[in-house]
C-alpha positions as CSV (number, residue, x, y, z in Angstrom):
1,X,3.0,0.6,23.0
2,X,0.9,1.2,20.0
3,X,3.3,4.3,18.6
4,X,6.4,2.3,19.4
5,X,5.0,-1.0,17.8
6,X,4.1,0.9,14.6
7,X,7.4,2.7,14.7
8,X,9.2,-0.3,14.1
9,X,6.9,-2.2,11.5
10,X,7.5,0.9,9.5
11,X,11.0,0.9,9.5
12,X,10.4,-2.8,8.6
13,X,8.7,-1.8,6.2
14,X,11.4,1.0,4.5
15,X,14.1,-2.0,4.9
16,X,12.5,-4.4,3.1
17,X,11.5,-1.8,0.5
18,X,15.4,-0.6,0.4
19,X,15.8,-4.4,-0.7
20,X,13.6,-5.3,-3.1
21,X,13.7,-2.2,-5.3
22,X,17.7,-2.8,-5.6
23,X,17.7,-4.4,-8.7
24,X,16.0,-1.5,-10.8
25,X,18.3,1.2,-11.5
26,X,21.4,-1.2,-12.5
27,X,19.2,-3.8,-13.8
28,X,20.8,-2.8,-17.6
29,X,24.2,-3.5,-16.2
30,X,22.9,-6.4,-14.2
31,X,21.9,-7.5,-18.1
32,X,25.0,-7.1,-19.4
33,X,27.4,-8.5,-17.0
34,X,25.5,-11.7,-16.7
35,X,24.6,-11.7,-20.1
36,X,20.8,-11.5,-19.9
37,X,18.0,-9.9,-21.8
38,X,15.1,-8.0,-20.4
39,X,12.8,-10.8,-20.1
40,X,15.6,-12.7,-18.2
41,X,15.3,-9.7,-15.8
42,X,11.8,-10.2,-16.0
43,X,11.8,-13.6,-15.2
44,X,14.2,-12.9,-12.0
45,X,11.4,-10.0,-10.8
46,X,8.7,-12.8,-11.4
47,X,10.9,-15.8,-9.4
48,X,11.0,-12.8,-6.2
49,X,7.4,-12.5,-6.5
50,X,6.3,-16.3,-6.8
51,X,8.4,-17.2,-4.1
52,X,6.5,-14.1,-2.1
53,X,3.0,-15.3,-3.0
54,X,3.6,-18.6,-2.8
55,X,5.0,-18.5,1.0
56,X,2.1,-15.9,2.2
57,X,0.0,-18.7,3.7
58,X,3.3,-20.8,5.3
59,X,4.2,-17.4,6.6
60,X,0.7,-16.8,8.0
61,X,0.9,-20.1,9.9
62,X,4.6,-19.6,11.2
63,X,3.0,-16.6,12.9
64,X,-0.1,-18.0,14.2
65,X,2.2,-20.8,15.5
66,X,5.0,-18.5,17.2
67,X,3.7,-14.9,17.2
68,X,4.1,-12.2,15.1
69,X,7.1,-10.8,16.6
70,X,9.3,-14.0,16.6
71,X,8.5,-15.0,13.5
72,X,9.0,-11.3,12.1
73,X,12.5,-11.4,13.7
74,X,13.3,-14.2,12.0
75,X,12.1,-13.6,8.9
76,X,14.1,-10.1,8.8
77,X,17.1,-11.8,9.5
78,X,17.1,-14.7,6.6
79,X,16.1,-12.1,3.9
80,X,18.6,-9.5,4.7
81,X,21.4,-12.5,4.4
82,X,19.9,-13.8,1.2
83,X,19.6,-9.8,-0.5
84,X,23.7,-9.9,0.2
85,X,24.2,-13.1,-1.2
86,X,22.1,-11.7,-4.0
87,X,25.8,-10.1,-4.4
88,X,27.0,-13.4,-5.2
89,X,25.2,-14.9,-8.6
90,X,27.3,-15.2,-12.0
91,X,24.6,-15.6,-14.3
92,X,20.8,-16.1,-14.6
93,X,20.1,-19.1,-12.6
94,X,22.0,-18.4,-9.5
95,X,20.7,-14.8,-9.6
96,X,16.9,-16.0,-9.9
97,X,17.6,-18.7,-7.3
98,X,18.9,-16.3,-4.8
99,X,16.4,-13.4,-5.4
100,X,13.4,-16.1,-5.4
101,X,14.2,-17.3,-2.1
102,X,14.7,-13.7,-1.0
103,X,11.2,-13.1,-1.8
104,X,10.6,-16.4,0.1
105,X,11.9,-14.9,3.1
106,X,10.0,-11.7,3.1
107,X,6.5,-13.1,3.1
108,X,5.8,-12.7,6.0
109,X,6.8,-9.7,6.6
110,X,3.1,-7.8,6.5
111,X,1.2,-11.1,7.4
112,X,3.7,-10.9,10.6
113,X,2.7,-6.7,10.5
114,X,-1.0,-7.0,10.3
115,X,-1.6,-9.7,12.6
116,X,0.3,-7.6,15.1
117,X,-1.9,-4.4,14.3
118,X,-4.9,-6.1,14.5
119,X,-4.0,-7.4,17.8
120,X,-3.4,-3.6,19.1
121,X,-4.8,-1.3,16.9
122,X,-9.1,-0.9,17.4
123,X,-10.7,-0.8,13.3
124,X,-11.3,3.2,13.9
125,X,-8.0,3.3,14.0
126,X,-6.4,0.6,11.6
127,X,-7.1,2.4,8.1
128,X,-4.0,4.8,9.3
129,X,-1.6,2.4,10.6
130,X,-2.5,0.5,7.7
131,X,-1.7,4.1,5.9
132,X,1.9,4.3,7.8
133,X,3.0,1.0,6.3
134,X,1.7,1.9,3.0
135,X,3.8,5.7,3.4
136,X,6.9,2.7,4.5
137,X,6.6,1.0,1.4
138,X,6.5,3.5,-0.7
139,X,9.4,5.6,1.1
140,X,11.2,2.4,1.1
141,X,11.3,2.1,-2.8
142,X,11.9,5.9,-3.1
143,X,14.7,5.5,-0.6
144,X,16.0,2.1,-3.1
145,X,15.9,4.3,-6.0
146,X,17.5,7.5,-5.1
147,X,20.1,6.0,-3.2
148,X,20.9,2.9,-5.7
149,X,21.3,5.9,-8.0
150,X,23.8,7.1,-5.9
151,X,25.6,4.4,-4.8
152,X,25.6,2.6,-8.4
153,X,28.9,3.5,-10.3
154,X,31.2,4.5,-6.9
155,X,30.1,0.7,-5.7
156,X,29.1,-2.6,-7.8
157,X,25.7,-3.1,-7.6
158,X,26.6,-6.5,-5.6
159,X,28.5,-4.3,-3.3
160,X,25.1,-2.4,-2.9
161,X,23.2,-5.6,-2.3
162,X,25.6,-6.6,0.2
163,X,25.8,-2.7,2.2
164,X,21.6,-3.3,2.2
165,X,22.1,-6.5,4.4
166,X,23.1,-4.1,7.5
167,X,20.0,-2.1,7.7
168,X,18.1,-5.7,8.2
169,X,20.3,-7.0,10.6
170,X,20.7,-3.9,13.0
171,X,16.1,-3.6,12.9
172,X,15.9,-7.3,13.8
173,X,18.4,-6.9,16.7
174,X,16.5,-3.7,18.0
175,X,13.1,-5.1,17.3
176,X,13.9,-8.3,19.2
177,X,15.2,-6.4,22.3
178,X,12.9,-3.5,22.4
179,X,9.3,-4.2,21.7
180,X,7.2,-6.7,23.4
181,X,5.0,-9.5,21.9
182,X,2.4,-7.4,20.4
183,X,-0.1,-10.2,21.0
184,X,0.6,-10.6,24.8
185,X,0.8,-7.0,25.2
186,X,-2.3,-5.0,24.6
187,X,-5.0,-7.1,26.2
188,X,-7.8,-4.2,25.0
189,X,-7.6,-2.9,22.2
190,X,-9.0,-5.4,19.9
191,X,-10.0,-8.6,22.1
192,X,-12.1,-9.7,18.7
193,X,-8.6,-10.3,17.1
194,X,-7.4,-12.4,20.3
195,X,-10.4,-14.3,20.7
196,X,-10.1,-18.4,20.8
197,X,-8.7,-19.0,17.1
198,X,-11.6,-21.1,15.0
199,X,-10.7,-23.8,12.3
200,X,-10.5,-22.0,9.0
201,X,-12.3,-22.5,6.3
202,X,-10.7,-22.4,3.4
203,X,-13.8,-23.2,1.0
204,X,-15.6,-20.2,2.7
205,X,-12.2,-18.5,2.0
206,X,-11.3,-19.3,-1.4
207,X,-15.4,-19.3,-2.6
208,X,-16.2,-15.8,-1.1
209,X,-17.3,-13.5,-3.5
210,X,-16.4,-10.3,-1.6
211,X,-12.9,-12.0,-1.0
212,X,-12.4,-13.0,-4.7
213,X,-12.9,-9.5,-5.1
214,X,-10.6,-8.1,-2.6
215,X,-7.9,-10.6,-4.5
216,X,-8.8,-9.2,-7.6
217,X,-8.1,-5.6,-6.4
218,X,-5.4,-6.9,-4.8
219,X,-4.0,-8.5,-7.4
220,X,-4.5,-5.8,-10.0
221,X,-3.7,-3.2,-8.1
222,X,0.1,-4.7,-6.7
223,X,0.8,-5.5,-10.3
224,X,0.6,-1.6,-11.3
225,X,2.2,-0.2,-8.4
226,X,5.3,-2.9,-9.6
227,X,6.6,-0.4,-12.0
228,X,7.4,2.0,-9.1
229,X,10.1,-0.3,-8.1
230,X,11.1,-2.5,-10.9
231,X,10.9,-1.3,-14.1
232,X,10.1,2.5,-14.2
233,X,14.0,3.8,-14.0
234,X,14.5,1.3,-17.0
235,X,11.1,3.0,-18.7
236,X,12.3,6.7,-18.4
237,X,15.7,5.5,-19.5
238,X,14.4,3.8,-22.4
239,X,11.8,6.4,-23.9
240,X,13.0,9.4,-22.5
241,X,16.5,9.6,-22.8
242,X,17.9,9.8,-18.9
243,X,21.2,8.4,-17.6
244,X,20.6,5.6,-14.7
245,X,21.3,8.6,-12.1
246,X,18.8,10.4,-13.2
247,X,16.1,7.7,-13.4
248,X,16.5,6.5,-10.2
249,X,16.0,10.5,-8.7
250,X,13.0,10.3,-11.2
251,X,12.1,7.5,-10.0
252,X,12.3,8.2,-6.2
253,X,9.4,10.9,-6.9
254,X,6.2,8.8,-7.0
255,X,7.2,6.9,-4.6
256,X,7.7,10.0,-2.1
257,X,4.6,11.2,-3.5
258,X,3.1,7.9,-2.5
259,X,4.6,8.1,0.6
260,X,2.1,11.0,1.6
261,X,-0.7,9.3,-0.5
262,X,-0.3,6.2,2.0
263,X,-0.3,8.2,5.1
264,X,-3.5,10.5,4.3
265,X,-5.6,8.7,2.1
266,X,-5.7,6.2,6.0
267,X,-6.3,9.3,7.9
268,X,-9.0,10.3,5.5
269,X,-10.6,7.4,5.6
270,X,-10.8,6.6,9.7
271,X,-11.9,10.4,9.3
272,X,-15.1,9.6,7.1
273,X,-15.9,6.0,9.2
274,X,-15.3,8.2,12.6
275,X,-18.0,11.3,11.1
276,X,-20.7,8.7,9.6
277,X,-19.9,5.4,10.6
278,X,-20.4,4.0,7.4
279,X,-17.7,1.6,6.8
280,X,-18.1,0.9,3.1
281,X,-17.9,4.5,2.3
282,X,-15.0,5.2,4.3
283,X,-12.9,2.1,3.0
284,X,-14.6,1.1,-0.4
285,X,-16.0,4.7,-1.8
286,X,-12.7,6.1,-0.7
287,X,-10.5,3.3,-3.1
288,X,-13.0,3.4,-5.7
289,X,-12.3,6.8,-6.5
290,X,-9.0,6.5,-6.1
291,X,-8.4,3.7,-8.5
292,X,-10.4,5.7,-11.1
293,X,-8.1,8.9,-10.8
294,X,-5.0,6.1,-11.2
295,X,-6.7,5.1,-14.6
296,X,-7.4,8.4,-15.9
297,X,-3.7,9.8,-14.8
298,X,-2.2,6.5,-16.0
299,X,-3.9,6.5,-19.5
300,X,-2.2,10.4,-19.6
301,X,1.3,9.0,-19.2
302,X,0.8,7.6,-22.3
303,X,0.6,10.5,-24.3
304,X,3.2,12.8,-22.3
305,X,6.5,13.5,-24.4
306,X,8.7,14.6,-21.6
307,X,10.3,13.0,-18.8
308,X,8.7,15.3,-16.2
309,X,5.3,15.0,-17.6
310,X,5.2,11.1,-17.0
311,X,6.9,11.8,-13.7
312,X,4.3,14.2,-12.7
313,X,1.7,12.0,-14.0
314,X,2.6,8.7,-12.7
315,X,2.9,10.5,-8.9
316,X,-0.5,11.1,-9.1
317,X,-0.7,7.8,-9.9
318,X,1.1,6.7,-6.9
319,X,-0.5,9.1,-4.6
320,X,-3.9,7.5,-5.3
321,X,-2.6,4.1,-5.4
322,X,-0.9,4.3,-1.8
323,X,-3.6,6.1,-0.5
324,X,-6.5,2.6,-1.5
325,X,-3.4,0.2,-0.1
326,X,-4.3,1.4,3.7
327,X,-7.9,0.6,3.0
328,X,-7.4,-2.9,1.5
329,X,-5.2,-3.8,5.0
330,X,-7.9,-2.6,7.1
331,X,-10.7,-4.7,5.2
332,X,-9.0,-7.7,5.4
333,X,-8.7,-6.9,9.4
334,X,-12.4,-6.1,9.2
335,X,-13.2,-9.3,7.4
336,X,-10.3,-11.9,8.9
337,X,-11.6,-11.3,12.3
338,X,-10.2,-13.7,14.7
339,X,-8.2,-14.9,11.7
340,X,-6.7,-12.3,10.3
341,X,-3.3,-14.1,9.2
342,X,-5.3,-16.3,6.6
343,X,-7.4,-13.4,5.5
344,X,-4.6,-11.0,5.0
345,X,-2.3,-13.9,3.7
346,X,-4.4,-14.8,0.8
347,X,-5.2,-11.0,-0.5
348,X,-1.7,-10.8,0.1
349,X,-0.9,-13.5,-2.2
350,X,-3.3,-12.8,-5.1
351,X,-1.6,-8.8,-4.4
352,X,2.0,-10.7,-5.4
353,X,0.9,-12.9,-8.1
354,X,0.2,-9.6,-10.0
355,X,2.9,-7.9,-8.8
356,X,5.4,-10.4,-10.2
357,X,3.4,-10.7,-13.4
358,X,3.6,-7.1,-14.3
359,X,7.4,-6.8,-14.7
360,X,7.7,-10.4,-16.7
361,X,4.9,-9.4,-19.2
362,X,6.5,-5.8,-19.7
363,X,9.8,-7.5,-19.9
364,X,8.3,-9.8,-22.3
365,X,6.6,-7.1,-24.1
366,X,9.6,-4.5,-24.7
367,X,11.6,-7.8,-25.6
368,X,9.1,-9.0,-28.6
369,X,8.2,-4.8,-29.6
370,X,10.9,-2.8,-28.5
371,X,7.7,-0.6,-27.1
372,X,8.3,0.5,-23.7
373,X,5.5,2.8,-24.1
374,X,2.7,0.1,-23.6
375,X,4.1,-0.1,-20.1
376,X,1.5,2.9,-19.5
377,X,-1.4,0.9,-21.4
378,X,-1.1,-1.9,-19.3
379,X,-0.2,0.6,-16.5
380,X,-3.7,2.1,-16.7
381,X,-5.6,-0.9,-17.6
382,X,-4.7,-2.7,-14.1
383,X,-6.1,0.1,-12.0
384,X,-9.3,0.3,-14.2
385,X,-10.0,-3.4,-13.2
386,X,-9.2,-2.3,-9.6
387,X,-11.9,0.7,-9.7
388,X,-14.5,-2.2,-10.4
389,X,-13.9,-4.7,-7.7
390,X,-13.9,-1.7,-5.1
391,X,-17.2,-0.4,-6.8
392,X,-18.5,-3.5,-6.2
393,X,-17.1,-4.9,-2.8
394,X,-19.1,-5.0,0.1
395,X,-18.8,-7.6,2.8
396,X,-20.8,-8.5,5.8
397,X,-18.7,-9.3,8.7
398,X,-15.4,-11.4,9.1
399,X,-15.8,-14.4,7.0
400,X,-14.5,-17.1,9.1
401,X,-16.3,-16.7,12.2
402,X,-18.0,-19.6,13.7
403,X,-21.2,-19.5,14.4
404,X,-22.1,-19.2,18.5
């Protein structure tokens, strides 16, 4: 049950990732056909990304209402049209329109994931599935990249858009047939997430130091790994010199890179909370020291002349950043308790805020200096501000318990 149920959140997980990273590698011709300028692209990443954060709490509640599994079906099923009608846009508002209420639709994609791996999976155990979905993501992007690269020039990119739509369709069906209400269907493994659902609080919530914290990490973090897969094929292209095919191969690289990052840095840290049981070590030592190897990497980047010298440096980069994204799922687990939608749904949120963010501002930014450059300043800037809020989170419990 558990193997099968992670199985297919992670190929949720790729799909959606195959999605969302589409508009990278042709965004110039994206510009020029529709007659846009960088921060119009910017703007359209940003709409994706509002519509995402904004929707993280509805989402949270569709699956509270319904189940994770129904609503995930659904979900998977409206975003997948809306990336093919994506296809469809003639200029800047119909394209920011469409690819807003794309993001829209995949909200609740890892609210619908973690509630379900809460429900299965016991904590000792959900740093790595957290891990898997963070390897997904990033093999997702990497997937977008290398094979937008390929498919960009033989096809349109709206005929790319639209070929994505089948991947979505075809999980939903299987998903729906094959795997059973993850809720209903693994009455052990973690009965605290199963428990008789409290009111929330959202004072407690929103007031929380150690949860303002773990949006602020959130927040800053999401925002930096954005470049993987929305402006960084655009970056190499601009300061290094390489075609579109050959920025969205680069560009694949972190993200495989990451892919491994995702998977071990989990594994690594269940392994420290299994050997000492010290939770804050395992999940917050572990990211701490991640985030810092991002900065130092990051601030690198800066300085490297070639295009495999940022490469290199920005996997790093990635590896370290996929690797903390595990234990940020698992600590809102830990901390949403009985209510883990809400809890995961607002990190989630704050996560996409910066994520959108990041690609308007360097859109902004290249637009008003022609410096593509300070993409690595801001770049290593975000995961400095990361470093500090896992240095200094550390929460007692799940927040929005009721007292007995």
């Amino acid at each position: 049950m558990k193997t099968n149920l992670l199985s297919f959140l992670c190929a949720a997980t790729v799909v959606a990732y195959l999605q969302r990273s589409a508009l990278g590698v042709p965004s110039k011709a994206i510009e020029r056909e529709l007659v846009l300028t960088s921060g119009d692209m910017g703007l359209v990443w940003l709409a994706w990304y509002i519509g995402y954060a904004v929707f993280q709490l509805p989402s949270g509640a569709l699956a509270e209402r319904f189940g994770s599994k129904p609503a995930l079906v659904g979900f998977a099923v409206v975003w997948s049209a809306l990336t093919g009608l994506t296809g469809c846009a003639t200029g800047f508002t119909g394209l920011l329109s469409l690819w807003c209420a794309m993001g829209v639709a995949q909200a609740g994609i890892f609210v619908c994931a973690t509630k379900a791996l809460a429900a299965t999976f016991p904590q000792s155990q959900q740093a790595f599935a957290s891990g898997a979905l963070a390897c997904s993501m990033a093999g997702g992007a990497a997937l977008s990249q290398w094979l937008t690269g390929e498919l960009f020039g033989p096809l349109t990119w709206q005929q790319v858009l639209f070929a994505y739509t089948m991947p979505g369709f075809a999980w939903a069906l299987a998903f729906a047939l094959v795997v059973p209400n993850p809720e209903r269907a693994a009455p052990t493994a973690n009965p605290t997430a199963r428990a008789a659902q409290p009111t929330t609080d959202w004072r407690k919530l929103f007031t929380n130091p150690h949860m303002i914290l773990l949006c602020v990490q959130q927040f800053t973090r999401a925002a930096a790994t954005a470049l993987f897969f929305t402006w960084f094929p655009r970056y190499l292209q601009e300061t290094k010199g390489v075609s579109a095919a050959e920025s969205g191969a680069l560009s694949a690289i972190p993200l495989i890179v990451g892919m491994f990052g995702g998977l071990l840095g989990g594994a690594i840290s269940d392994a420290i909370l299994f050997r000492t049981r010290n939770a804050r070590l395992a999940r917050q030592g572990t990211s701490f020291v991640a985030m810092a190897v991002c900065t130092g990497v990051s601030a690198g980047a800066y300085f490297a002349g070639t295009a495999s010298a940022v490469v290199a440096l920005v996997s790093a980069a990635a590896f370290c950043a996929y690797a903390a994204g595990g234990n940020a799922y698992a600590l809102a687990m830990r901390m949403g308790g009985a209510r883990v939608a809400p809890v995961f749904a607002t990190m989630n949120m704050a996560g996409n805020v910066g994520a959108g963010v990041f690609p308007f501002a360097l859109g902004k930014i290249a637009d008003t200096t022609g410096n593509w450059n300070l993409a690595m300043v801001l770049f290593a800037g975000l995961f400095a501000c990361s470093a500090v809020c896992w240095l200094l989170l550390n929460p007692k419990g799940a927040l929005l318990e009721e007292p007995t």
